[in-house]
C-alpha positions as CSV (number, residue, x, y, z in Angstrom):
1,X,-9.5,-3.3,-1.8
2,X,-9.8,-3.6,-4.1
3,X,-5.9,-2.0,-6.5
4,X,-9.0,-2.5,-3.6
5,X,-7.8,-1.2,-0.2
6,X,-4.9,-3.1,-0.4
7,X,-1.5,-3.4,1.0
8,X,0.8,-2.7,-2.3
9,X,4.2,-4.2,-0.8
10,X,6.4,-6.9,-2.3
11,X,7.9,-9.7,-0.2
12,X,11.6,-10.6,-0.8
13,X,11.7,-12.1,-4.2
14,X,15.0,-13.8,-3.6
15,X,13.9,-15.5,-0.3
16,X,11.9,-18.5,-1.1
17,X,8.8,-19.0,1.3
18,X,9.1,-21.2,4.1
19,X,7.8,-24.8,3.6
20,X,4.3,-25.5,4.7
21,X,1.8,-28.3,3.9
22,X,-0.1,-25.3,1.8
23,X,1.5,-21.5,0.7
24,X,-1.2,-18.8,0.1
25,X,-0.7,-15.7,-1.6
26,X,-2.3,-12.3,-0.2
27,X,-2.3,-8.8,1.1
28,X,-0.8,-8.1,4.8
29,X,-1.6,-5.9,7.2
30,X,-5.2,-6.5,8.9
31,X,-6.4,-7.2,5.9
32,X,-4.5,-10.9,6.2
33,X,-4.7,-10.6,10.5
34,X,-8.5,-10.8,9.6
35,X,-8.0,-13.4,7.2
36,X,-6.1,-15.7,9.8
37,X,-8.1,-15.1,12.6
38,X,-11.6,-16.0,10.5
39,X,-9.9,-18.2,7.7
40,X,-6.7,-19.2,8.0
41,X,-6.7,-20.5,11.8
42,X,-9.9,-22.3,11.6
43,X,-9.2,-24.5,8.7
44,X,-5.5,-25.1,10.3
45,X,-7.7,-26.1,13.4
46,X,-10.1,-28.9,11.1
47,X,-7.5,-30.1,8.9
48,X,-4.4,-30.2,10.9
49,X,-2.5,-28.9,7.4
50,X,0.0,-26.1,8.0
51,X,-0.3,-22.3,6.2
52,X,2.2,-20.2,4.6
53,X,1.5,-16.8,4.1
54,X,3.1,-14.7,1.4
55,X,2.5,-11.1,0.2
56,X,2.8,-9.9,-3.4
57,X,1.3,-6.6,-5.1
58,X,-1.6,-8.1,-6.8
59,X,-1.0,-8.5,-10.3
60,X,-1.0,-11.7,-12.7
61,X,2.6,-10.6,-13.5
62,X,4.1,-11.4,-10.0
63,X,2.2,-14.6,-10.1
64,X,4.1,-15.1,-13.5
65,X,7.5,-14.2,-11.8
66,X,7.6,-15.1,-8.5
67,X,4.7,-18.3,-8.3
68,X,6.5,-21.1,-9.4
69,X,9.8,-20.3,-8.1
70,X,8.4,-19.7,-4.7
71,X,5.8,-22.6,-4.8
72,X,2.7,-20.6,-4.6
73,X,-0.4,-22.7,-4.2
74,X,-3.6,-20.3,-4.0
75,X,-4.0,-16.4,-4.9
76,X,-5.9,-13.9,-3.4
77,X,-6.8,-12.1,-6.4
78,X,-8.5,-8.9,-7.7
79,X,-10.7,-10.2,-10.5
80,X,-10.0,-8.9,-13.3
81,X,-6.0,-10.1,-12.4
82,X,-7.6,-13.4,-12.8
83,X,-9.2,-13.0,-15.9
84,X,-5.7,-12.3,-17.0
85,X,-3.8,-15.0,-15.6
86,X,-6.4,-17.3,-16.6
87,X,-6.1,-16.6,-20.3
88,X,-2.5,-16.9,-19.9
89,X,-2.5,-20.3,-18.3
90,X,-1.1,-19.1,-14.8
91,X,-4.2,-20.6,-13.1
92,X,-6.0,-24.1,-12.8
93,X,-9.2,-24.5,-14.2
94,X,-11.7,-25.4,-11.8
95,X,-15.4,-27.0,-12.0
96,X,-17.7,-24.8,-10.3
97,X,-20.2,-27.8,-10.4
98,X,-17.8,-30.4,-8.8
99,X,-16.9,-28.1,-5.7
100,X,-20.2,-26.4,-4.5
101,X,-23.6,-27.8,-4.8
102,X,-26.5,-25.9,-6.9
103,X,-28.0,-24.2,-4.0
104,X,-24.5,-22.9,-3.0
105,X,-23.8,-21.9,-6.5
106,X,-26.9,-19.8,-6.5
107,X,-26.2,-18.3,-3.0
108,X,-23.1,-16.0,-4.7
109,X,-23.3,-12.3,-5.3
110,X,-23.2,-10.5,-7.0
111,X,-21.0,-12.4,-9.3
112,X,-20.9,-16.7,-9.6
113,X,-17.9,-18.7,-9.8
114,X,-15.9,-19.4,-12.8
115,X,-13.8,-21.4,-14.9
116,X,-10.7,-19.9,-12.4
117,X,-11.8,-18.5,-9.6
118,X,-14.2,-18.1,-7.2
119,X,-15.6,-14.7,-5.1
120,X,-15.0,-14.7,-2.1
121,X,-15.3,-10.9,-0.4
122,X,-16.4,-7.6,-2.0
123,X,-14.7,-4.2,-1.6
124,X,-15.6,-0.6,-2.7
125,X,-14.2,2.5,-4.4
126,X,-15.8,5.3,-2.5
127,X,-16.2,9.0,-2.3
128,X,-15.0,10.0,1.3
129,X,-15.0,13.7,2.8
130,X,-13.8,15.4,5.9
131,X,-16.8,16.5,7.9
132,X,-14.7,19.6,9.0
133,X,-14.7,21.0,5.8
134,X,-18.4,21.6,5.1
135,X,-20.2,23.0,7.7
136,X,-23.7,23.2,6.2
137,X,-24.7,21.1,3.6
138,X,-22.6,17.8,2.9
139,X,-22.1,15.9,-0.2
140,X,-24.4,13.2,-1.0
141,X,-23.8,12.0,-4.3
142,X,-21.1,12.0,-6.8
143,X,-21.7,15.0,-8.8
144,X,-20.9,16.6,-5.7
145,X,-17.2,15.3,-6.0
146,X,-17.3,17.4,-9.6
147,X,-19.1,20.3,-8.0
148,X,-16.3,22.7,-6.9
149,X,-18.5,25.6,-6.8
150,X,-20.8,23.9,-3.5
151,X,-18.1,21.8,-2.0
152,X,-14.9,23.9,-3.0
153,X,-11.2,22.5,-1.9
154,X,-9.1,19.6,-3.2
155,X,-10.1,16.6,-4.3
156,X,-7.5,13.1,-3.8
157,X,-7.9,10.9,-6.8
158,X,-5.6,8.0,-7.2
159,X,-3.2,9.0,-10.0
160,X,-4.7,6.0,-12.6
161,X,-8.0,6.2,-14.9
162,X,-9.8,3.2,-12.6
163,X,-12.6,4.4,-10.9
164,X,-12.8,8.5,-11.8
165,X,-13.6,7.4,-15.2
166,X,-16.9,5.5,-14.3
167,X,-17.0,8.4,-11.9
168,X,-17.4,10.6,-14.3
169,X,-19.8,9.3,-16.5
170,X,-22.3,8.9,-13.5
171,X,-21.6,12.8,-12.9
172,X,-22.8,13.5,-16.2
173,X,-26.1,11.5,-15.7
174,X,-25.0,8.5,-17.5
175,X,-27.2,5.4,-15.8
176,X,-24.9,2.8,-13.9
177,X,-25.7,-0.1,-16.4
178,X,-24.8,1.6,-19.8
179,X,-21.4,3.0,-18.2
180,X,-19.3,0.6,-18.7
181,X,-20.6,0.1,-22.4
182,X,-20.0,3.6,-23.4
183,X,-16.5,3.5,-21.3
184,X,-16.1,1.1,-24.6
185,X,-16.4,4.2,-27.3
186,X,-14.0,7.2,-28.2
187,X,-17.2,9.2,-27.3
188,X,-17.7,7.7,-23.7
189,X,-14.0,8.2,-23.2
190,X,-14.2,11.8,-24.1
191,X,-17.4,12.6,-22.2
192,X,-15.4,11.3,-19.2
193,X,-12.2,13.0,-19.7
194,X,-14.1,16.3,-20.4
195,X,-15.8,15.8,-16.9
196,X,-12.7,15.5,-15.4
197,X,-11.2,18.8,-16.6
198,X,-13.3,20.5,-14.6
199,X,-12.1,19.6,-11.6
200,X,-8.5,19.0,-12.7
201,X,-7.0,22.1,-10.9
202,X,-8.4,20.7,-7.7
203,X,-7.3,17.0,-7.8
204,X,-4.0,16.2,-5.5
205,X,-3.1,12.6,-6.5
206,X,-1.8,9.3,-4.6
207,X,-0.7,6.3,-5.5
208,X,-0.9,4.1,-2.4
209,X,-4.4,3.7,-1.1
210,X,-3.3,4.7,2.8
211,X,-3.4,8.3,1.4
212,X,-6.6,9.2,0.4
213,X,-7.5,8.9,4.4
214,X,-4.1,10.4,5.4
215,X,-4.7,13.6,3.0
216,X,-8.5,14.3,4.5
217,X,-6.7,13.7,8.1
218,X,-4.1,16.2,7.2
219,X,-6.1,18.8,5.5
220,X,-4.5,18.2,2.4
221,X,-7.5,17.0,0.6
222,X,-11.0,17.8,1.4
223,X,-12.7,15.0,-0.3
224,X,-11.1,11.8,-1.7
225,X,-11.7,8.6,-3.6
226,X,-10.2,5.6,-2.2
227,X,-11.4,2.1,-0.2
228,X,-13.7,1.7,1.6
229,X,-12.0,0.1,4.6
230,X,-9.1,2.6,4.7
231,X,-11.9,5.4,5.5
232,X,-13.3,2.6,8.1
233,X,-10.3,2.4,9.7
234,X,-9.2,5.9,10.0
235,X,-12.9,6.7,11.1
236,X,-13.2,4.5,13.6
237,X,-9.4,5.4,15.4
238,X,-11.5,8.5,16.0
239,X,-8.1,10.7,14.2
240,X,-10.8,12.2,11.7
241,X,-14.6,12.6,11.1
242,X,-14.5,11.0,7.7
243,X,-17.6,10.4,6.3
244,X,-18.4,7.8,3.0
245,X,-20.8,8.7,0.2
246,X,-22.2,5.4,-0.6
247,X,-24.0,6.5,-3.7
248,X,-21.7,6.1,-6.9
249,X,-20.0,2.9,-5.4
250,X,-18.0,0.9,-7.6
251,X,-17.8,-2.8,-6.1
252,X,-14.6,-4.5,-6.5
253,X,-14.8,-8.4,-6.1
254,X,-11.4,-10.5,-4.5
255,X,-11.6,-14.1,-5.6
256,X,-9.7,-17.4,-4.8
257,X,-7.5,-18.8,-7.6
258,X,-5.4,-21.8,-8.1
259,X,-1.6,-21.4,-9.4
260,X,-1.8,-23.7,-12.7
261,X,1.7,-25.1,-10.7
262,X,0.5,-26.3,-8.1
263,X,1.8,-29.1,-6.2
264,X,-0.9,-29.1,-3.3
265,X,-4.2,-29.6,-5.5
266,X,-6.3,-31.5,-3.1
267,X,-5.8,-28.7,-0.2
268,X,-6.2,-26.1,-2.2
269,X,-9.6,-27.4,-3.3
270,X,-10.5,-28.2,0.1
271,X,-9.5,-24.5,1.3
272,X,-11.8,-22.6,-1.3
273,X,-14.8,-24.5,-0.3
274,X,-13.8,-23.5,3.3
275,X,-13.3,-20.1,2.7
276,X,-16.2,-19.5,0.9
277,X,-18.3,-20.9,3.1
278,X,-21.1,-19.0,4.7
279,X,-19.8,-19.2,8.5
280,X,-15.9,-18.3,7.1
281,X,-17.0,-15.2,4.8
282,X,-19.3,-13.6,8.5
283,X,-16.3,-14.3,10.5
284,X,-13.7,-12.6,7.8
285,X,-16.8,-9.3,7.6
286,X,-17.1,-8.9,11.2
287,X,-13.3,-8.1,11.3
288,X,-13.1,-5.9,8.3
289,X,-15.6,-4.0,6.5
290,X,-15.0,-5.9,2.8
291,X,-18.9,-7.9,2.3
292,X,-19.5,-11.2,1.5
293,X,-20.1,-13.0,-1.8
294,X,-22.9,-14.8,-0.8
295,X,-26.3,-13.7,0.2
296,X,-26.0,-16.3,3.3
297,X,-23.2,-14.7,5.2
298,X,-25.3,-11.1,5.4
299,X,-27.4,-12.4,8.1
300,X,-24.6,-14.0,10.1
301,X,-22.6,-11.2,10.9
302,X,-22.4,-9.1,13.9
303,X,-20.1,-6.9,16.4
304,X,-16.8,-6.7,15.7
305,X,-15.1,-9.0,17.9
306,X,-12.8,-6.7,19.1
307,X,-14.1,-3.0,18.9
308,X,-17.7,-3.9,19.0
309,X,-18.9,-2.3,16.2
310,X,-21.8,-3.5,14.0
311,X,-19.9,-4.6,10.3
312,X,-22.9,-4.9,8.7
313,X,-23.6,-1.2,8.0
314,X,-20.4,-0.5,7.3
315,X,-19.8,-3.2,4.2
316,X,-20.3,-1.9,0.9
317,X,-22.5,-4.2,-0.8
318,X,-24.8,-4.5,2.3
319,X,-28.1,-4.4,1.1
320,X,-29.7,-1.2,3.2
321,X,-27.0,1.1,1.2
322,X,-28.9,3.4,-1.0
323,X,-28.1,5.6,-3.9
324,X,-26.4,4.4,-7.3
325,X,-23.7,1.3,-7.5
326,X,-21.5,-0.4,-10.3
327,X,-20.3,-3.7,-10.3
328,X,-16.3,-3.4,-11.5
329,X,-17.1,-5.2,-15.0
330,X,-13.4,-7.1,-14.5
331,X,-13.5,-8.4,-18.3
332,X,-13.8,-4.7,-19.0
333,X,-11.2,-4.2,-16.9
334,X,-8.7,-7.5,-17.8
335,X,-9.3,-6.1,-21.5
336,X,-9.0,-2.6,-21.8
337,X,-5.9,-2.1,-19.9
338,X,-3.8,-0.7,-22.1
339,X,-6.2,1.9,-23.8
340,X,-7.6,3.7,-20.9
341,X,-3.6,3.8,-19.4
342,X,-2.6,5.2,-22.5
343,X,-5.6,8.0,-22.7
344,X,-5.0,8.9,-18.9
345,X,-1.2,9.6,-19.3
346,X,-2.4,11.6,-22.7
347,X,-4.7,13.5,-20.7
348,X,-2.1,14.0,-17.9
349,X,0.6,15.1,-20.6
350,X,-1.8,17.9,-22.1
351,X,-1.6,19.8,-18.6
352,X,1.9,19.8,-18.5
């Protein structure tokens, strides 16, 4: 969503939320209709307690603005935003120990619980291509995104360094588990930016993550990277064969935080462990394709309650997918922010 497959709109900073019993922070669109029908509702239902649902862009910084004034109580949050916001104080610490037992503790995937937040659904950055485009052979891997010569036509990158980068290191044969670490090094940050120049006549950029799917629908691009579940959903409206390349999958994870300011402790508490329950996560994957966070839920899920569809081949951490995946390192992320900005817009400026 993870920013993964997400709805980047602001609510009204000047209108104060309405007053509920508890005020949750999140994304819109069906990625919050899925959230009521297999979260929100339910929990409503058991507890009687009365949810407010708020939008914001995803970033610690509107939690820093807009929480307090507005009386936010619990985040959906990309994790390395938390990592942030938690060394800055925006969010409560919380005791993994005191709100899930040991065997539930060792049940989450790929990543744990920790001092602020807790996993609760996992997205992907994927490679996506219009089956229209190649009539013989199709891509299958992500050196075929860099392979212009095979698979020639444009390529839809969002206009930021997340995700190409790591991209670009797997291209170049680097294995998934010492990306990140080179990513660390003038060297690795070269290598990748030199990858990148090869294709850098053929990229088209976006900035909202609707596009990616919109350019292969329109032609415009021929393969993109974007999320996972905007590809699902163009897919399945049958408006374009889109096809996902699971292989080079970076996996995003969303977690649940706690504003530090909270006035509504005890239900916030009590919503987390309800939300990241076993039953709530299957629910949440059988209405959009974002996987669950514990190894539990896999087994529970089924058709899409509404289309009919089987989720489970469709989410990206699902454990038939093949090929080569990543884990987002979101303390990578949360701490080299301003570097790999500021060497993206350098290697932007030098075309210009």
């Amino acid at each position: 969503m993870r920013l993964s497959d997400l709805c980047l709109a602001w609510a009204l900073c000047a209108t104060p939320v309405a007053a509920g019993d508890l005020t949750i922070v999140s994304w819109g669109g069906a990625y919050e209709a899925a959230q009521r029908q297999a979260i929100i509702d339910p929990f409503e239902a058991e507890t009687g307690l009365e949810i407010d649902v708020t939008v914001y862009d995803g970033s610690w910084a509107a939690l820093a603005e807009r929480g307090p004034a507005e009386g936010w109580d619990l985040i959906d949050m990309l994790a390395d935003q938390a990592r942030v916001a938690c060394a800055r104080g925006l969010l409560l610490r919380l005791d993994p120990g005191a709100l899930f037992s040991s065997e539930a503790l060792a049940d989450f995937t790929p990543v744990q619980p920790d001092r602020c937040s807790v996993p609760q659904n996992a997205y992907a950055r994927v490679m996506a291509f219009d089956d229209r485009a190649f009539a013989g052979i199709k891509p299958t891997r992500i050196e075929d995104f860099f392979d212009t010569a095979r698979f020639p036509g444009p390529r839809a990158i969002q206009r930021s360094p997340d995700g190409i980068l790591e991209w670009a290191l797997l291209a170049e044969g680097v294995p998934p588990e010492q990306v990140y670490g080179l990513l660390s090094t003038d060297r690795g940050l070269r290598l990748a930016f030199r990858k990148l120049d090869t294709i850098r006549d053929d990229i088209v950029w976006w900035d909202d993550p609707a596009e990616p799917a919109e350019m292969l629908r329109d032609g415009r691009a021929v393969m993109a990277a974007g999320f996972n579940g905007r590809f699902f959903d163009v897919a399945q409206n049958g408006r374009v064969p889109i096809d996902i390349v699971w292989d080079g999958r970076i996996i995003g994870i969303e977690v649940w935080a706690i504003a530090a300011a909270t006035d509504a402790l005890d239900a916030a508490r009590d919503f987390i462990i309800h939300a990241t329950e076993a039953a709530s996560m299957a629910r949440f994957a059988a209405r959009i394709p974002y996987g669950p966070t514990r190894r539990s839920a896999f087994d529970r899920i089924g058709l899409n309650p509404d289309t009919g569809v089987p989720m489970r081949a469709y989410l990206p951490n699902a454990p038939q997918h093949g090929g080569r995946a990543l884990v987002q390192d979101s303390s990578w992320y949360a701490n080299t922010e301003e570097q790999r900005q500021r060497r993206f817009h350098a290697w932007l400026d030098a075309a210009e």
